[in-house]
N, C-alpha and C positions, 0 to 999 in steps of 0.2 A: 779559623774554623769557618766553614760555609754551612748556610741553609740548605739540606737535603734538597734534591731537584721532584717536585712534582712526578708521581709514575703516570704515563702513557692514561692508562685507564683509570679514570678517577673511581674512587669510591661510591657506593651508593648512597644518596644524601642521608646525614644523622637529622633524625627527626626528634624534637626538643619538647618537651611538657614544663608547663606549670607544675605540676603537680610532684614535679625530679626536686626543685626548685633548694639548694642547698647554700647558708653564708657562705663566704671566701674564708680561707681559714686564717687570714693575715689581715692586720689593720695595717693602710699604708699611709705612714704618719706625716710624708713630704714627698716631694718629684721635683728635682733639676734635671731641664734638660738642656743641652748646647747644639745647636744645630749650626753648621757647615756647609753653607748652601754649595751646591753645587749640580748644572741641570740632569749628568747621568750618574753622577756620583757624590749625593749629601751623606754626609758624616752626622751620625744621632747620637750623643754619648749621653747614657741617662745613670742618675746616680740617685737611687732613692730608698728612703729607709723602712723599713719592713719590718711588724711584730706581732709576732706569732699571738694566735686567739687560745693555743693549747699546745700541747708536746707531741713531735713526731712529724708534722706535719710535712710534706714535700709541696716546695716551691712550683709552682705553674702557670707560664707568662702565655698569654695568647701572641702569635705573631706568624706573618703573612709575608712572602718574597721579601722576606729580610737576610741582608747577608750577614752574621754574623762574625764583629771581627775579634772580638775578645770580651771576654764577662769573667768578674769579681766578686766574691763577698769578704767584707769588710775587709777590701785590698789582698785578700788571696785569688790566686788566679783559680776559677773552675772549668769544670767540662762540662756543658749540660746536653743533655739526651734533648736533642733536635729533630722535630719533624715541620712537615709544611704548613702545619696548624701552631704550631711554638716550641717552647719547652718546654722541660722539667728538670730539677737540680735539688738535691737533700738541704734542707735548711735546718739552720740552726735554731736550738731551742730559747733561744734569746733574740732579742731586738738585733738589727742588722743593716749591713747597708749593701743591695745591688748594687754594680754597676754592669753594664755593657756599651759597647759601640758597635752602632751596625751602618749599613750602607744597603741605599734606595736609591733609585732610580725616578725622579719626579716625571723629568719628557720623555720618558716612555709611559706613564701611567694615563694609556688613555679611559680606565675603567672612572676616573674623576673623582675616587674613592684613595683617602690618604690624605700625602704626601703630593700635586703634583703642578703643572703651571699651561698656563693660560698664556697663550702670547706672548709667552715671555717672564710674564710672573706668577711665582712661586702660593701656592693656596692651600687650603685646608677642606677636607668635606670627613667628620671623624663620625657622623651619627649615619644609622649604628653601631657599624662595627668596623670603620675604619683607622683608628689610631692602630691597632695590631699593626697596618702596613707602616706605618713608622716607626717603632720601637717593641721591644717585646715589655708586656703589660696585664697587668688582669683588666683586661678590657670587656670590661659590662659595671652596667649604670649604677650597683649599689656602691660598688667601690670609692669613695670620695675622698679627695685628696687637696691639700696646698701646692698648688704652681708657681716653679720660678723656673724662668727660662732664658736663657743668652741665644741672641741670633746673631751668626755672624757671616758678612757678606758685604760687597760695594755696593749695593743696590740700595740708594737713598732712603727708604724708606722700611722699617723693620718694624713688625705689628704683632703682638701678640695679645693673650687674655691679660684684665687686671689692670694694676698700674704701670705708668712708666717709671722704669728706675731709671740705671746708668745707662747712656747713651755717647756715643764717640765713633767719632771716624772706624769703619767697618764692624758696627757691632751694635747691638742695642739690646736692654735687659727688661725685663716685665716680672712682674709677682702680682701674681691672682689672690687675695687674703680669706678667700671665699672657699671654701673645700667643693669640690666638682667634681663629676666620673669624669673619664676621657672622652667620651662621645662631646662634650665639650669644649674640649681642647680644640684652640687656633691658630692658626699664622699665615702672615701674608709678607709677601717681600717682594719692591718693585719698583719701577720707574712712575710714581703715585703722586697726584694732586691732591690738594685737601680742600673743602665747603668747610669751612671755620663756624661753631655759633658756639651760643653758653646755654646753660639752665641753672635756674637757681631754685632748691628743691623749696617742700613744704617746710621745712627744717631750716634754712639761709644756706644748704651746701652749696657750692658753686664746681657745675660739672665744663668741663670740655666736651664738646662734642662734636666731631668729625665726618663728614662724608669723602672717600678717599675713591679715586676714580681714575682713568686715563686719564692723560693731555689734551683736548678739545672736547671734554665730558663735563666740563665744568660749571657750563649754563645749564645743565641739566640737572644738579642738584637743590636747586632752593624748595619746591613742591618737597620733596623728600623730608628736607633740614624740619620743617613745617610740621611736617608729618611726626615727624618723630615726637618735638615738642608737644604738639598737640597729645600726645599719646603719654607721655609722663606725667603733664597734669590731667589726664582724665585718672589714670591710676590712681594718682595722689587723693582727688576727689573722691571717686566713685568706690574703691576697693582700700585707700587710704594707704598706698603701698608706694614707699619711697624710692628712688635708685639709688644704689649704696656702692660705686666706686668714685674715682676722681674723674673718670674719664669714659666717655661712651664711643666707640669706634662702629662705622659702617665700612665695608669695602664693595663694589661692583664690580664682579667678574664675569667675564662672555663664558666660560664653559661651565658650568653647574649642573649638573643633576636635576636638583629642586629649584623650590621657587626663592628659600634665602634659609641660613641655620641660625638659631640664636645664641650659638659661642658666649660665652660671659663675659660681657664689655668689647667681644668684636664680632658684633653679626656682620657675617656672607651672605653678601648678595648675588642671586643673579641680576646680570644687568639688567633686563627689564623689566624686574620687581621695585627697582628704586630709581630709575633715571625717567626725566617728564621734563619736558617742552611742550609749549603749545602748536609749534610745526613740528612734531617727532611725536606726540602721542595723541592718543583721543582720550573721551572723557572719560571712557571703560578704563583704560589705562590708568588716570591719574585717580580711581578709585580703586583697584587694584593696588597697586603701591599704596596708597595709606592705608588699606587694609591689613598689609601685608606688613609692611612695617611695624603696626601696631600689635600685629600678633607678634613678631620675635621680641618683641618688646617688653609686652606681657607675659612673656617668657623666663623674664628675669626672675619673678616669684612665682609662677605655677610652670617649672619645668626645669630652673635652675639650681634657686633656693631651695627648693622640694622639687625634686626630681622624682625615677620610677623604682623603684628596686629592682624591677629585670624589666622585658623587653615585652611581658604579657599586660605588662602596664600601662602599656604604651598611650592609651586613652588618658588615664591619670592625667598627664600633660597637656595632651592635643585637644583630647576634649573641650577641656577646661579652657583652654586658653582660645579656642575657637568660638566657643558661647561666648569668652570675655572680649573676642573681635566682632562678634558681631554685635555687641551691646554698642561697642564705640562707635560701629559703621553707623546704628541706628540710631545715635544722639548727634554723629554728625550731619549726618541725610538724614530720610526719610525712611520709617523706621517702617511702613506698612511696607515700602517697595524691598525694602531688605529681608522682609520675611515673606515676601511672595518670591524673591530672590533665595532664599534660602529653600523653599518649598519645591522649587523647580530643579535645583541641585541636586537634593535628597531626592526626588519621582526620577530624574536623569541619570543618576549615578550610582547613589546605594541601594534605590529600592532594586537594581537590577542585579546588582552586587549580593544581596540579601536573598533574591532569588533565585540564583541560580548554581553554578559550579562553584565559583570561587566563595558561597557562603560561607562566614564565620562570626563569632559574638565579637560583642564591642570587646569586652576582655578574650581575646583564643585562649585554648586550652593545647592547643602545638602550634610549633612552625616547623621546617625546615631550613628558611630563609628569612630572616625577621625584615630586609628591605620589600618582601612581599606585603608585610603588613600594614606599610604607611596607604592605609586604605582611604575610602569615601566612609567604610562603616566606623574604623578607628575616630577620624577625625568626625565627620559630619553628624552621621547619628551619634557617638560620643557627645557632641554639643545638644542635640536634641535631648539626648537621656538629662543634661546638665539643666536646661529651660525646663523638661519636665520635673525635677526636684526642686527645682526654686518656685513653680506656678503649684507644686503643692505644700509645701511646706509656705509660702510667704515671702516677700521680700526682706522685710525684718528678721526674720528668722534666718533666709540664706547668708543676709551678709553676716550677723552672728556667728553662723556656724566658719563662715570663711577667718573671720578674725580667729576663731579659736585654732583650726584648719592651720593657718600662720604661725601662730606663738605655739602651737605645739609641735609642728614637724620644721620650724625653718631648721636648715642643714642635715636633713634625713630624706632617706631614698623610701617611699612609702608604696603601701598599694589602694587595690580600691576597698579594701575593708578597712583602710584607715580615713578612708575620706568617708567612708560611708560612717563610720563611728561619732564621727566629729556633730553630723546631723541627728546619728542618734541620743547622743548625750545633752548636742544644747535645742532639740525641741520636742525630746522623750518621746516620738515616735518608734515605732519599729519598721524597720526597713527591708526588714529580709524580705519580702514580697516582691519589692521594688527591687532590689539586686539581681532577679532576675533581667532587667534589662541590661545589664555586664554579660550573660554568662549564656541568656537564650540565643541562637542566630535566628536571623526570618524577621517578617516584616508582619504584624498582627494583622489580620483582617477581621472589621467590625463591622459587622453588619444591624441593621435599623429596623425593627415596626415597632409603630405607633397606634395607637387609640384615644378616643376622643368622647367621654360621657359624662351629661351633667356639667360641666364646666372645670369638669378634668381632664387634664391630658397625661398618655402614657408613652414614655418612651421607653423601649426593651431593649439594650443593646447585648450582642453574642460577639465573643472574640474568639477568634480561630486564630492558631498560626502553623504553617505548613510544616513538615517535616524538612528538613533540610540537611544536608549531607552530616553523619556522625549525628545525628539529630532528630530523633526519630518522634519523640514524644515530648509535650512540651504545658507548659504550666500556665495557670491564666495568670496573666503580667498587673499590675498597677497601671491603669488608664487616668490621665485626665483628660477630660471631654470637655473643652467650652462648650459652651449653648446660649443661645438667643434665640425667642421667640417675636416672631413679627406677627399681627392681626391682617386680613385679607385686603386690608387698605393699606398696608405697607407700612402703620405704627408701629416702635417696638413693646409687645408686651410686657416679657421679660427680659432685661438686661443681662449681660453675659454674665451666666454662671457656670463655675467649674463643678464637674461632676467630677467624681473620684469613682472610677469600674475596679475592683477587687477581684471579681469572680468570672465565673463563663459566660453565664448571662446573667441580666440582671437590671433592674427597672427602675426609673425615677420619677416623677409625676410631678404636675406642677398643677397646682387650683383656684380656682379663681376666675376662668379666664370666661368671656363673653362669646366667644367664636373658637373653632379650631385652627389655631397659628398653625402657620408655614415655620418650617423648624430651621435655624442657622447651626447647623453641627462642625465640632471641629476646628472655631474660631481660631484665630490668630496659629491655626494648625499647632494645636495646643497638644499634638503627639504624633511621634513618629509611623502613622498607621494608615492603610487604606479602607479607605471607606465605600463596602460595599450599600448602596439603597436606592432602591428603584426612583427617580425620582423623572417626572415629565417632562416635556421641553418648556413647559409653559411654568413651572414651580423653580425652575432654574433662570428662565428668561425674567421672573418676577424679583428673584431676589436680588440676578444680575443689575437690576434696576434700583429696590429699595431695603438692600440687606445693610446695615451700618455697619459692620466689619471689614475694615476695605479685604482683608483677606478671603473672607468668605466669598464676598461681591467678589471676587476676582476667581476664585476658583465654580462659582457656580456660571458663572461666562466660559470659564474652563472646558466646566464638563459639559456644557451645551456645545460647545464647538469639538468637543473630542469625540460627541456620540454623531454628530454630523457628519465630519471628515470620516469616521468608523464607519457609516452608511453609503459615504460615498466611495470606500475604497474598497468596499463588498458588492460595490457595483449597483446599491438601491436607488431607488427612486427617492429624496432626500426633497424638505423644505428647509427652505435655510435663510428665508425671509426673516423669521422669529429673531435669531443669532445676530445677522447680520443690522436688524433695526437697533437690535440692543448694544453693539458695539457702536453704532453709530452715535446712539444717545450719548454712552460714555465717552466719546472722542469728541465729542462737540459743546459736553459740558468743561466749559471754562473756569471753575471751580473748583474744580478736581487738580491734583498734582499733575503736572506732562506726563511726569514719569510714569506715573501710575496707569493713566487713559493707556500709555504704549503698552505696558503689559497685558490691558485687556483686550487686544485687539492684535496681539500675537499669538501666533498660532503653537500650540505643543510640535515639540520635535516629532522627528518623522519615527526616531527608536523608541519615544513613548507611547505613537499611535501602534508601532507594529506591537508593544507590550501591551497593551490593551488589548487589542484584535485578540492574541494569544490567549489572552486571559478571558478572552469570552467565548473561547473554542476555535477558532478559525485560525487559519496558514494566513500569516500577513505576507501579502504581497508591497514587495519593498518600490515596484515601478506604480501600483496602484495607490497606496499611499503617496506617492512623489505627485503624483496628476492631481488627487483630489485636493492636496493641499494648493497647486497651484490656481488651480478652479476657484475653489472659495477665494485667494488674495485677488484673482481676477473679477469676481463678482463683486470684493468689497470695494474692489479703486472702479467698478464703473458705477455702482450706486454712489459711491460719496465723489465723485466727478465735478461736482457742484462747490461741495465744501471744501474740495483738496487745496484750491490755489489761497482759500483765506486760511485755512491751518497752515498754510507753510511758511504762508507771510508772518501770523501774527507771532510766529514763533521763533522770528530770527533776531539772532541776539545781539546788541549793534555796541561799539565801543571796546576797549582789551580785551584780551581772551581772558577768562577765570575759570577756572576748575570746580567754583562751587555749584552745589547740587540745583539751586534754582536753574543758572546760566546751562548746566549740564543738561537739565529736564528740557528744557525747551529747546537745544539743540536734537536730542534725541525724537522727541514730537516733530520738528523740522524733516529731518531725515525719515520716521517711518512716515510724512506725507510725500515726501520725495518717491520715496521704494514703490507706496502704490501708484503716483504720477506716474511714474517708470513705465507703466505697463500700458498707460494709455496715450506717452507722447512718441515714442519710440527714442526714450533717451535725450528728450533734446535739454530738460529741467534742468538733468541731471549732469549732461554736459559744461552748461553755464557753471552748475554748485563747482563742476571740479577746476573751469578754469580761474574763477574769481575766487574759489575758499581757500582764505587765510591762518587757517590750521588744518590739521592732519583731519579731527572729528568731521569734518564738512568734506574733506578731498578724500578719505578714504570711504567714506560713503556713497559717493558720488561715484566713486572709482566700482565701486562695489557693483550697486546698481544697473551701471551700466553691462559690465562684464557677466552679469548674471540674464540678459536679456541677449546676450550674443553680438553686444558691441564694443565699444570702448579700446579696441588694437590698439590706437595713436596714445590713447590718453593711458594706456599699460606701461607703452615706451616711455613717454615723455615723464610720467612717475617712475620708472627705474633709470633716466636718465639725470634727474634730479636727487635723488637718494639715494643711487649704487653704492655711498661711502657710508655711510650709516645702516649699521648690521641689524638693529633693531627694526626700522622701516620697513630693511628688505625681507624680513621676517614676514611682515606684514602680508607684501606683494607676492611673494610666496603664498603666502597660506590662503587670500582671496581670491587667486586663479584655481587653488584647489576646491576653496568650497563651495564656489558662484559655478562651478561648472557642471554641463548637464548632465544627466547620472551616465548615459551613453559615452561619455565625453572626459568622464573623469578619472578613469584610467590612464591614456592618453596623456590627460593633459600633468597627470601628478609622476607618469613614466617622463615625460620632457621634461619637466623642473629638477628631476633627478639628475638627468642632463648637464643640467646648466652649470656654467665656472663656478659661479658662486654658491653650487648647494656643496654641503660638505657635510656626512654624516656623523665625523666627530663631534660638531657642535650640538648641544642636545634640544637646543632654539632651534635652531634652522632645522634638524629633523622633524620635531614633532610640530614646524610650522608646514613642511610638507606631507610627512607620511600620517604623524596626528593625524590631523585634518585631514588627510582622505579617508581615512579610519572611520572618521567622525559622520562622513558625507554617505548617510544610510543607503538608496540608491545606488548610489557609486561605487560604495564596498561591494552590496551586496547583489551583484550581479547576476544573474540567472548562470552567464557559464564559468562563473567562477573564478574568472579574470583576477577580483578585486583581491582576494583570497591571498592569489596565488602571488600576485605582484606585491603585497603587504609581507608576506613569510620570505621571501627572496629578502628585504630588504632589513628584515627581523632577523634572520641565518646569517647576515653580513655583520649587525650593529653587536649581536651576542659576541662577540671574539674579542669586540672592543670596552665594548660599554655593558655589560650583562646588568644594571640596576634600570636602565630607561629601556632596555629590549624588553625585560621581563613585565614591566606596567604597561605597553605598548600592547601588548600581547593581551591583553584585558578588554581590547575591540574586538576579541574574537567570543567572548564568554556568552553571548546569546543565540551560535550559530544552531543551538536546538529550536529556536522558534519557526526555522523557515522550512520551505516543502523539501522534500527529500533530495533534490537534483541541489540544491545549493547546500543543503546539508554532505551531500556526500562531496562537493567540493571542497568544503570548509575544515572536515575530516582530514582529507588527503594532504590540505595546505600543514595542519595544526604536527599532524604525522610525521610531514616532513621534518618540521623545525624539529619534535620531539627526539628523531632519527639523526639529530646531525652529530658527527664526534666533534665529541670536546664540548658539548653544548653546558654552559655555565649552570651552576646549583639553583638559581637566579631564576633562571628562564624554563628550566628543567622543573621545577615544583609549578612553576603557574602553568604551564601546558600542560602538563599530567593533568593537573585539578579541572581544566577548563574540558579535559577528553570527556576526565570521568571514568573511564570504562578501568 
């Protein structure tokens, strides 16, 4: 029997609620499955037992371009009612056992979802909803099950979840003892290397643990090996959470989707989430990989061991686990520059996310497409929401509640009224207030006045949050407000305390005080919210100076520079002495972290200035913002002209290359004195850095630089002439010719690298290191005739046919085209149109452009 063929016209997409939201009618008590590799034709025979939760019920497998060759129950042959979504077959009123075999096609699967292979070898990507394309399955995440699996094939190397059982010449066996949805489920089969180390837990278990790679990837695992360790005992530490198989597996694959899955005991990689050299990456790179690493990591109990019950829960996991990545980023680095890191994230990605078309709440209430929702709002503000419950309830108190959290849901698919429970039982607060951060969309706006009598001060704060698509009216949320109060001399009065806002407005006061402090709002950006309040240039330049919050100090330099560059790309008559002495003070204090000085003396993207503009009433102009940004870095590199050549010295770092965050800091301080040298030597600094620097951090910098000033031809070649074999690298060279180039220029120049032998739009690397990036290059997208638009959707109408999960987030560069004047808006329109007009256009790509129209 065959899988029915797809009709011509697809259906109109089924759109999915919470609120439908019904158990499986069958507990499924085991899963064997045997696979048969083969590149156009694997054999999947699955054999699993099934028992009924009540009488009557009829069987219902999800499953996708499967052929099927024959299906059983308990060894009788059936016929099941086949459609292109799966089956259905009458089941029995008693315990039972499926089977079927079907046949897939892996090297035709270029969607990177399933079943399919990389170069050669054979991989897995099943979250969310790819295991259907391998076997028919109740595929969704409450379902949890025991995995045992046989692979069989000449391919050295045979990997599945769990442990390793029998192994022999063409074949190898794994059992998972862990029950799992499928979205878990993995395998990999190949011509593979292994990076060997061990762990030995808090317990004395002794784990294997793997990094498995190409043939000349090898030196590029030890940073990773590190990484990982490192990330087991901070768990063990910090959240007291053990790993519980014999064996932990990593693999690196060039085509992936994402950035790496955490399978159970075999995270997928992409390859440039876990591969680091110090000639092949920079230092952004090798924090990246331990970042990244550590969240699949910590996957293993906030995503594995307690998983989601469906796919609205998807926070439940990511969330979680993304606050618990960035606990570890900030006890391995520097935890102020990780939360001004995280703070530029969330203003770059979800606050725009949160504003505009594609709004939806941390938990949605539909989908169409659930790969639509591996959002910035899912993950990011889910982490925010997670820092905001732990800064109100207490440290002591979170991690309590997490222990309980543990011993009461391990092996169960949960939602977020069961993690909110867990808080409200062990610190007897009520929470329903707060839960409105799951369920509101939108970004609160909190606005400030103050007063000052008798040696009291008042602060009034009011929270708004906008109407947002489906979203009309909306509730005052649970706020926490850090505060510190500073005296006119720059002491602090009051130490940071947390306010708790409840209501719409609403006042706190503080007494005592000798003078009227200068107010620090928002420390440690202790919520997800913007903050509307008039404040001066001279109360911003003051605090930028003596606020002790390095976050605050770092966003009150922020907003003194974003109301600057905002004046100057409305074309005012602007001072910018103030700004600029004050970055100066902070890049010349030698006390300070590098890292830190760099952030305050980098400018907001050019998509944040034109949101701003917006939000103050005005049409951003995308080439006006590109000028006045360049203006200010030109005004900074010739006032500090003096001090550039001793910040660049004192900051180069002499002896091996290291990855860690000190040596990191002060290469990065090195390079932004490089970038403003750039502008006053005509490249000559920056030429030296790139023939003498002896890792990538120093030569792609330099490389940068230069190309970004209109030079650098020879030293383009001679870098793709030294790394044309290394696909990561040329990733790189890619993506710096698109984003150093001038907004005039970068159409052009990103239409020629499409060009090139080596761009290949099945790669999902080299795509979004080309098209991303131009995406990314404000300016350059967003052209007056519409060029950028148009040349972006051309190349999004190609990628849908193949890949419809990276076309459809791609497409998510286009969700602001309401901000601009009407001639780029009506070309933005006609670009978005087209794509939406194309047949065959994927369910994928078809829900984010409808959403992004609007109309």
């Amino acid at each position: 029997m065959a899988l029915a063929l797809k009709d011509a016209t697809p259906a109109a997409p089924e759109t999915i609620y919470l609120k439908d939201y019904t158990p499986f009618p069958f507990t499924v008590e085991s899963v064997h499955l045997t696979f048969r590799l083969e590149p156009r034709a694997t054999r999947v025979i699955s054999r699993i037992a099934f028992a009924p939760k009540g009488h009557g019920a009829t069987l219902e497998l999800h499953g996708e371009e499967l052929d099927l060759k024959w299906a059983r129950i308990d060894g009788q042959e059936v016929t099941p009612d086949v459609t292109d979504k799966g089956l259905s077959v009458a089941a029995p009123d008693q315990p039972f056992i499926w089977e079927a075999e079907v046949e897939i096609s892996p090297e035709t699967n270029t969607a990177l979802e399933g079943l399919y292979m990389s170069n050669g070898m054979y991989c897995t990507q099943c979250e969310a909803e790819g295991f259907r394309k391998i076997t028919f399955y109740p595929d969704r995440p409450d379902v949890m099950s025991v995995f045992t699996v046989r692979i069989e094939s000449d391919l050295p190397v045979l990997l599945s979840n769990g442990n390793k059982g029998e192994v022999a010449a063409g074949f190898a066996e794994w059992h998972d003892p862990w029950p799992k949805p499928a979205y878990l489920f993995a395998l990999v089969a190949g011509e593979l290397v292994n990076h060997p180390d061990r762990f030995t837990t808090a317990s004395g278990r002794d784990v294997e643990l793997n990094i498995w790679v190409r043939d000349g990837d090898l030196h590029k695992c030890g940073f990773g090996m590190e990484a990982l360790k490192a990330s087991m005992r901070w768990d063990e530490e910090v959240y007291g959470r053990e790993y519980d198989l014999d064996i932990f597996n990593i693999v690196a694959v060039d085509d992936f989707n994402m950035g790496a899955m955490e399978n159970k005991g075999l995270n997928i990689f992409n390859s440039s989430c876990v591969l680091a050299s110090p000639d092949t990456s920079t230092d952004a790179n090798y924090e990246r990989i331990e970042a990244i690493i550590a969240h699949e990591y910590f996957h293993n109990w906030t995503g594995n061991r307690i998983t989601c019950r469906d796919w609205f829960q998807l926070c439940l996991k990511e969330g979680l686990t993304v606050f618990r990545d960035a606990q570890f980023t900030s006890d391995m680095r520097s935890a102020a520059v990780k939360r001004i890191d995280d703070a530029m994230e969330l203003r770059g990605r979800q606050f725009p996310e949160d504003n505009g078309p594609l709004s939806h709440p941390v938990r949605p209430e539909s989908f169409q497409e659930i790969n639509n929702f591996y959002t910035a709002t899912v993950y990011e503000k889910g982490a925010e929401v997670i820092a905001m419950l732990k800064r109100l309830v207490g440290d002591a108190a979170y991690y309590k509640a997490l222990e309980l959290y543990f011993t009461r849901h391990d092996g169960q698919a949960c939602t977020i009224e069961d993690w909110i429970a867990v808080f409200e039982e062990s610190t007897g607060r009520d929470l329903s207030q707060f839960k409105l951060w799951y369920s509101q969309s939108g970004t609160p706006r909190l606005s400030v006045a103050e007063t000052f009598a008798e040696g009291t001060y008042t602060l009034t704060f009011t929270q708004e949050t906008k109407p947002t698509p489906g979203q009309d009216k909306k509730d005052p949320k649970v706020i926490p407000i850090a505060v510190g109060l500073l005296s006119p001399n720059g002491d602090e009065v009051v130490p940071t305390t947390l306010l708790e806002m409840t209501e719409a407005t609403q006042s706190f006061t503080f007494e005592g005080l000798g003078a009227k402090p200068v107010p620090s709002i928002l420390r440690d950006f202790s919520a997800p919210v913007i903050l509307e309040r008039d404040v001066s240039p001279a109360e911003n330049a003051f605090l930028l100076a003596h606020d002790t919050d390095p976050f605050a100090r770092w966003d009150a330099g922020r907003s003194l520079m974003r109301d600057v560059l905002m004046s100057m790309a409305r074309g005012e008559s602007t001072e910018d002495g103030p700004l600029i002495e004050g970055i100066v003070t902070v890049l010349t204090d030698r006390s300070l972290d590098p890292s830190f000085r760099v952030q305050v003396m980098s400018l907001p993207g050019e998509s944040e200035l034109a949101a701003a503009l917006f939000e103050a009433g005005h049409t951003p102009d995308p080439d006006a913002i590109h000028g006045a940004c360049e203006t200010l870095r030109q005004r900074l590199a010739e006032r500090m002209q003096d001090e550039l050549p001793r910040l660049y010295a004192e900051n180069q770092v002499s002896g091996p290359f290291s990855p860690d965050a000190k040596s990191a800091g002060k290469r990065e301080m090195a390079n932004a004195a490089l970038g403003l040298t750039t502008r006053l030597d005509g490249g000559a600094l920056a030429a030296r850095q790139f023939a003498d620097a002896d890792n990538m951090t120093l030569q792609i910098a330099a490389l940068s630089r230069l190309v970004q000033i209109g030079k650098g031809e020879a030293q383009l070649a001679a870098f793709y002439e030294q790394w044309q074999d290394d696909r990561l690298v040329i990733d790189k060279w890619f993506g710096l010719q698109v984003g150093m180039a001038a907004p005039e220029r970068a159409v052009d120049v990103a239409r020629a690298l499409t060009a090139h032998k080596d761009f290949t739009m099945t790669n999902p690397n080299r795509f979004r290191a080309t098209l991303g990036t131009f995406g990314g290059h404000h300016a350059g997208f967003h052209r007056a005739d519409g060029s950028g638009y148009h040349f972006l959707a051309d190349w999004l109408i190609q990628l849908d046919a193949k890949n419809p999960q990276t076309t459809a987030r791609m497409c998510t560069l286009f969700q602001t085209w309401r901000r601009y004047d009407a001639t780029r808006q009506g070309e933005a329109r006609a670009a978005l149109e087209r794509i939406a007009g194309t047949s065959g256009l994927s369910r994928d790509t078809n829900e984010m452009v409808t959403r992004i129209l609007g109309d």
